[in-house]
N, C-alpha and C positions, 0 to 999 in steps of 0.2 A: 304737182311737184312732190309733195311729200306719198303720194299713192308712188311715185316712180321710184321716191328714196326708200318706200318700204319693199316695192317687188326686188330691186338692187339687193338689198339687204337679208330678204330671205334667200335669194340665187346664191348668194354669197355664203348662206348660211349651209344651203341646201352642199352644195361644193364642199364646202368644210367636212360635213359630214361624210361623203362619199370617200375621203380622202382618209378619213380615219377610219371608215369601213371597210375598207378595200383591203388591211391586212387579211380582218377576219374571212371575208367572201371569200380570198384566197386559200385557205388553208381549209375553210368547210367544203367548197365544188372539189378540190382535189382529194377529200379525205375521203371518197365515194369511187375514185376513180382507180383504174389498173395504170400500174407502172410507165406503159406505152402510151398512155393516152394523156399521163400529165405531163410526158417530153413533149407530144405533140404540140399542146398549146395549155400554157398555166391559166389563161384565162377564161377560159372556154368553158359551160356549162354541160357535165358531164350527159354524153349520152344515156348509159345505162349505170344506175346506182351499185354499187359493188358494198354491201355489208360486210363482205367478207374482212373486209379491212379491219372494221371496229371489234370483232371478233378475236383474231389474231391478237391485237391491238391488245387487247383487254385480260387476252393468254401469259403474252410474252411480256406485258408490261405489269404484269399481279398488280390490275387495277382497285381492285375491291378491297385488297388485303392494303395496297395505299393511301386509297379512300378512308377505309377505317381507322388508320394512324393518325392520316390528315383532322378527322375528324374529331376523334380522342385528344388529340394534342390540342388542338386550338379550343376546344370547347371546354376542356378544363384549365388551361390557359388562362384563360378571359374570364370566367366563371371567378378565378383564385382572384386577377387580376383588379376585377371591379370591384369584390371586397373591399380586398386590403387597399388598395387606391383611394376609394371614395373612405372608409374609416380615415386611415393615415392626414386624408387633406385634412377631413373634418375637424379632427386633436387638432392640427398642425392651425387652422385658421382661427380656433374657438381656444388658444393658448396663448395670450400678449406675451412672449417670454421671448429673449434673446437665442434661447438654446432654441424654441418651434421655427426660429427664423432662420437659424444656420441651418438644421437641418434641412426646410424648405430649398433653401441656395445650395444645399449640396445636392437634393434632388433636380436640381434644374443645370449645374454645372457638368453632369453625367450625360444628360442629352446635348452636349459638345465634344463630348471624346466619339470618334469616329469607331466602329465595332472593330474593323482594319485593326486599329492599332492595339487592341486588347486580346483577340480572339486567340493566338499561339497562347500568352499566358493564361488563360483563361482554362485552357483545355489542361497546361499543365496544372493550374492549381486544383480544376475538379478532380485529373488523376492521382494528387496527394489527397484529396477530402475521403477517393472511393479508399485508398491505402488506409487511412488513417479509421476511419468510423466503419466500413463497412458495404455501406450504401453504394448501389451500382452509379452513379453519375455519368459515366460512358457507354454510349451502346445502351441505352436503354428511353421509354419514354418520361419516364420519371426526372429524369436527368436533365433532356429537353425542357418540360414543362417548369422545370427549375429556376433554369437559363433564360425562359422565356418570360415568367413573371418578373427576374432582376432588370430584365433589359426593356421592356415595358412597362413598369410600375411610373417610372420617371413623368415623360407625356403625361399620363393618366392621372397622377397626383397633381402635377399643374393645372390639367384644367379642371378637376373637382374643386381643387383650392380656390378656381376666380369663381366659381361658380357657389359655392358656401358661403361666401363672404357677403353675394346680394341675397342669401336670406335671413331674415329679419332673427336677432337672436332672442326676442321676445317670445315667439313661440316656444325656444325650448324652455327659457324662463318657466315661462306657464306650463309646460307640461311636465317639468321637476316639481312643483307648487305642488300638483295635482299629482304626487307621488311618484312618476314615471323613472325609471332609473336610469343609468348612462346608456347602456345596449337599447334601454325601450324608446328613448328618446330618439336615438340614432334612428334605430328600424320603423320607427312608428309615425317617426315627423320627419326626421331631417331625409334618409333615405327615398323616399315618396317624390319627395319633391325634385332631386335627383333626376329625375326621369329623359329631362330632356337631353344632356349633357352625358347620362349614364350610354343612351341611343348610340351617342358622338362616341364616347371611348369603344361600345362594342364594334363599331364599323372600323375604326381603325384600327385595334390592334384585330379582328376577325381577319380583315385585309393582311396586315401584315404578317400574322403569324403563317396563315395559311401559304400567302405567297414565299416565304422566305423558303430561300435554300440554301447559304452560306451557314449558317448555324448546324443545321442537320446535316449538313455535308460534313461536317467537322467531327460532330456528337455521334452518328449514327455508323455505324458501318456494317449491320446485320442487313441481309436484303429483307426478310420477314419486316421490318422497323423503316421502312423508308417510308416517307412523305411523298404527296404528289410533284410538288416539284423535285425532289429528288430523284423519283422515280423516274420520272420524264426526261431530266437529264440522261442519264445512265439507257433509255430508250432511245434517244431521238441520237445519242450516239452509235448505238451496235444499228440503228437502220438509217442513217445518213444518205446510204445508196438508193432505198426502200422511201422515195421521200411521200410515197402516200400513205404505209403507215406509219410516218412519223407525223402525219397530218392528221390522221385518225387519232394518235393520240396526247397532241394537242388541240383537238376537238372537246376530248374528254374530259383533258386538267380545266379546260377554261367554263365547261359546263355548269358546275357547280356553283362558281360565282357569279353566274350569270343568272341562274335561281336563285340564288344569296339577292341579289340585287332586285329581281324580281320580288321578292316578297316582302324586301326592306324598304322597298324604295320610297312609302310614305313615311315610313319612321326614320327614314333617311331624312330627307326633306324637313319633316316637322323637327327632327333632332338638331339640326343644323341648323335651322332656321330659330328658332327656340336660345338656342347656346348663343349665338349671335347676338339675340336683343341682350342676354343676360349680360 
């Protein structure tokens, strides 16, 4: 009985996956394919591979030059991100004060406002910042990266701040004792320990930054300056007709995160797992 409720269960399981596989398998056999042969049958495993696609693909869609935005923005992003995140909780947790508390509940009240309802003023107020100081804020990655640390600090301060609170504030005791100053403390004990939880904030904002396209659709409007989902956009509409290479080059956008995941995937695990027990 319980050998039958386990075969049941992986069949069941096995199904599942094929079911959430199936987008992908569709859009990789056709990204190989000529025009004519992905009308004939979407399903059908391509007879002879067609590169020519991802080539084109990679032409018309200035793959490389979105890769490198994509790349640049998220990684200085997250980089600014986890700083100022894990500092900000740490004050905010190792501070008994009324005023570390409001601040913490305004950090937390921010991740209920819907980005919808912010995003028109948002653009107008950065085009009075650029009028005002100088600074490009629109149309630029500076701008993004800006936008991106405001609207992701929030998350990321929440859970550095559950996560400080279960270490023990004895150690930094003891390593003020023993001279260490407020920055050495932070870098030298508290930051270390970090580790599990720090794993958690890079995969989700990584994720999110990268994926997002409502913000740089708004911010950006240089084509040199577009991100991969931007760019994808702006492709997969001029070849709507062309559906294999727009297959080709949602092969490409999804590539990267899929080596993201690949080489994250135990720090995934341990990170989450990890943040969990804390």
């Amino acid at each position: 009985m319980k050998k039958s409720n386990a075969y049941i269960r992986e069949i069941s399981l096995f199904l599942l996956a094929l079911v959430f596989l199936s987008p992908i398998y569709i859009i990789a056999v056709n990204s190989f394919k000529d025009r004519a042969s992905l009308y004939e049958n979407v399903l059908a495993f391509p007879t002879e591979f067609n590169f020519g696609n991802y080539v084109q693909a990679i032409d018309d869609m200035n793959f490389m030059m979105s890769l490198f935005n994509s790349f640049v923005i998220t990684t200085i992003s997250v980089i600014i991100i986890v700083i100022l995140s894990s500092m900000t909780a740490w004050m905010l947790a190792r501070t008994p004060h009324k005023i570390s508390n409001i601040i913490f509940m305004l950090f937390i009240s921010t991740m209920l406002i819907p980005f919808q309802t912010i995003m028109m003023p948002l653009i107008q107020e950065m085009g009075w910042i650029m009028d005002i100081t100088g600074f490009k804020m629109l149309d630029s990655r500076g701008g993004l990266i800006f936008m991106h640390v405001g609207f992701n600090s929030a998350i990321s301060v929440f859970l550095y701040h559950g996560f400080v609170k279960s270490i023990p504030i004895s150690l930094e005791e003891a390593a003020t004792i023993d001279g260490a100053s407020k920055m050495g403390v932070f870098w030298r004990i508290i930051f270390p320990m970090l580790k599990p939880i720090t794993v958690t904030v890079l995969i989700i904002n990584v994720i999110t930054i990268w994926n997002d396209y409502l913000l740089p659709s708004l911010v950006l409007t240089s084509t040199d300056l577009r991100t991969i989902p931007l760019s994808t956009f702006y492709f997969f509409g001029e070849f709507t007709i062309e559906w294999n290479l727009a297959m080709a080059g949602l092969v490409m956008t999804v590539i990267p995160v899929i080596i993201f995941y690949a080489l994250a995937q135990k720090h995934i695990i341990q990170g989450i797992g990890d943040g969990a027990v804390k």
